[in-house]
C-alpha positions in Angstrom: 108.5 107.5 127.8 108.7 109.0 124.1 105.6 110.7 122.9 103.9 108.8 120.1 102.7 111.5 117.6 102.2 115.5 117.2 98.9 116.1 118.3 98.9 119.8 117.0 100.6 122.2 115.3 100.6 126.3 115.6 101.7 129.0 113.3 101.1 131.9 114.3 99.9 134.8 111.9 99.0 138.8 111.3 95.7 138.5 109.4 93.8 135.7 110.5 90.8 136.5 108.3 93.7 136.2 105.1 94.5 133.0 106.8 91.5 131.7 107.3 90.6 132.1 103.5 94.1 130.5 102.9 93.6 128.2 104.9 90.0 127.1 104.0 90.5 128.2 99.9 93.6 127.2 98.9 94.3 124.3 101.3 90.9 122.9 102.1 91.5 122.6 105.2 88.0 122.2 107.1 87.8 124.9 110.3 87.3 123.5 113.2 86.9 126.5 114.9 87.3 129.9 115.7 87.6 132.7 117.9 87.6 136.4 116.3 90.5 138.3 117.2 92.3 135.2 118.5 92.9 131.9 116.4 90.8 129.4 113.8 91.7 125.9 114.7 91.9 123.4 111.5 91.5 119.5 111.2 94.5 117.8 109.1 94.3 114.0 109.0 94.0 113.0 112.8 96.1 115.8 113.8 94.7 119.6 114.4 96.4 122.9 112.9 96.2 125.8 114.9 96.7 129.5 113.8 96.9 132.0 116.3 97.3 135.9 116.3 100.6 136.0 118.1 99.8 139.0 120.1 96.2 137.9 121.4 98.2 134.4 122.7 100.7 136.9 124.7 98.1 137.6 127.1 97.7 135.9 130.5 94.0 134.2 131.2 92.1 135.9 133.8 92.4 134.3 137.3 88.7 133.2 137.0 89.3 131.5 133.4 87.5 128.4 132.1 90.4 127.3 130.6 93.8 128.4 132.1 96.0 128.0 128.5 99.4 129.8 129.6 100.5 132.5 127.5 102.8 131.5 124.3 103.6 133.1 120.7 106.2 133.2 118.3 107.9 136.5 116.6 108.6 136.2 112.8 108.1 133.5 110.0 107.1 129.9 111.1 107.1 126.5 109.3 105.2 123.7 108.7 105.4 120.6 106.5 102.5 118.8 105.4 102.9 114.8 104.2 102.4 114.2 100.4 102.7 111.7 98.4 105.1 111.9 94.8 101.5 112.1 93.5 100.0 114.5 95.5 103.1 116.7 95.3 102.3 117.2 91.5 98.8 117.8 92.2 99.5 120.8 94.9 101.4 122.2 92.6 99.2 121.6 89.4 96.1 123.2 92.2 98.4 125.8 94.2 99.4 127.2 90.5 95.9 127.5 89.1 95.4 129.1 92.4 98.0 132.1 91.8 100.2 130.7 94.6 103.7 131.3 93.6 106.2 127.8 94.3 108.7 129.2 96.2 110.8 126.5 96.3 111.0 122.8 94.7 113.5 120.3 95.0 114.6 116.5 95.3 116.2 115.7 98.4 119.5 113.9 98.1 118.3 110.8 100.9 115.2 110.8 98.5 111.6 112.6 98.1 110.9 116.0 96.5 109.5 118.7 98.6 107.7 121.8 97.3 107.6 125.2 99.5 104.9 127.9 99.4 104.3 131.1 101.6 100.6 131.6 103.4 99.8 134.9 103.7 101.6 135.9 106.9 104.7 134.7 105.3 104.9 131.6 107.2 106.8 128.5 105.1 104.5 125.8 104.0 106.2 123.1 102.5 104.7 119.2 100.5 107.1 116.7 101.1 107.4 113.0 100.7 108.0 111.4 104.5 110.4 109.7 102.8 112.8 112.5 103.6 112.6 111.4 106.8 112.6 107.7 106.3 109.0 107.2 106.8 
């Protein structure tokens, strides 16, 4: 058995409300839904972004909960790479500079494919690349 594609994908972050505007404003990304305190959950493509506040995740569900979701977080800065074309690529950088979003990082891999890098506002690495880079 191999598992045939990510489903979802969590980051985990300190402000979700500066995520959330992030996330909607600078990324588009349309919010699937949301929990105050706790997480805003994100469509992308057929897969589903979700962005947690680390501590709220930490904490056991009651023994009478609807949905039993064991406890899980990460500590520091995350990462996560979305797919773009050589195209696209220019774009998010043409939009993510009108934006005020500083490139943190942009580069041509030496297999082949460019990748760009950016910070959210939890300081989590965002990064545009070509799947090339992987041989996709």
């Amino acid at each position: 058995m191999t598992p045939s594609a990510i489903l979802e994908s969590a980051l985990y972050v300190t402000d979700l409300d500066a995520a959330e505007a992030f996330y909607t404003g600078v990324l588009g990304l349309d919010l699937l839904g949301k929990v105050d305190g706790r997480h805003l959950f994100f469509r992308c493509g057929s897969g589903v972004l979700l962005i947690f506040n680390a501590e709220a995740t930490k904490v056991p569900p009651a023994p009478d909960a609807r949905l039993k979701v064991p406890p899980h977080g990460a500590v520091g800065e995350g990462h996560l790479c979305f797919a773009a074309s050589a195209d696209e690529i220019a774009r998010w950088k043409t939009h993510l500079e009108a934006k005020k979003i500083a490139i943190e990082s942009e580069f041509e891999w030496p297999q082949g494919g460019r990748s760009i890098y950016i910070r959210d506002p939890s300081g989590n690495s965002i990064e545009f690349a070509e799947p090339r880079i992987w041989g996709i």
